[in-house]
C-alpha positions in Angstrom: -54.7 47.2 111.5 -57.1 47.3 108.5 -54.6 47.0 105.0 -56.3 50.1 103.8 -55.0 51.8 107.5 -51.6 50.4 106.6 -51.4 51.6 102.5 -52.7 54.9 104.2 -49.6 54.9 106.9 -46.9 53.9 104.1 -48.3 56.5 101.7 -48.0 59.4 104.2 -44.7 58.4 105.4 -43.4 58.4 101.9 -45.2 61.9 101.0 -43.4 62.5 104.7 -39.7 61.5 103.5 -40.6 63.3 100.0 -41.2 66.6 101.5 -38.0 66.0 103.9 -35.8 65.7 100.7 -37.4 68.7 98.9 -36.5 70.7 102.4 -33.2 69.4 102.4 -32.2 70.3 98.7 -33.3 73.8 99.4 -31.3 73.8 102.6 -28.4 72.7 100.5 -28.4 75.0 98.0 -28.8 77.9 100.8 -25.6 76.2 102.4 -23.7 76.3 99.0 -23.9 80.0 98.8 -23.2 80.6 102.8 -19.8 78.0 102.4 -17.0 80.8 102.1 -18.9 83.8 103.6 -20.1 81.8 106.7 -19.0 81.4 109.7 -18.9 77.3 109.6 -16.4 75.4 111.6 -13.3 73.3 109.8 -14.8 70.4 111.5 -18.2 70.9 109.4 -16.6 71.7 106.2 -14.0 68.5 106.7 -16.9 66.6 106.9 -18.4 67.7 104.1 -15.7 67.5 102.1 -14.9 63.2 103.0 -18.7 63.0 102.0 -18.4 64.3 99.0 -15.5 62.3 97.9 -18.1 59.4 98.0 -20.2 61.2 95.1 -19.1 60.0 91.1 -20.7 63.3 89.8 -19.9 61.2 86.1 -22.3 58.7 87.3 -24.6 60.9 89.8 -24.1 58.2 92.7 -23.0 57.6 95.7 -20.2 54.9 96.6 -20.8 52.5 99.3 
């Protein structure tokens, strides 16, 4: 593989992950609105809950 094959590969697999995020904020924000009207199981909403408890919205990061 030629290096200008590979910077080509990287950069598409970043603009890739890029648009994967943008989808995934806009999914969120769909969800946020849907959480009490919406038919979603305890088991989800549990788990979303424990996630969240690992966000310092203070500091806008994650705990490991």
């Amino acid at each position: 593989m030629k290096w200008e094959e590979m910077n080509e590969a990287v950069q598409e697999a970043k603009a890739t992950i890029n648009q994967a995020d943008r989808f995934l904020n806009h999914m969120a924000n769909m969800l946020r609105r849907k959480l009490r009207s919406g038919n979603i199981g305890a088991y989800n909403l549990r788990e979303f809950k424990k996630e969240l408890k690992n966000y310092n919205i203070a500091t806008g990061e994650w705990k490991d």
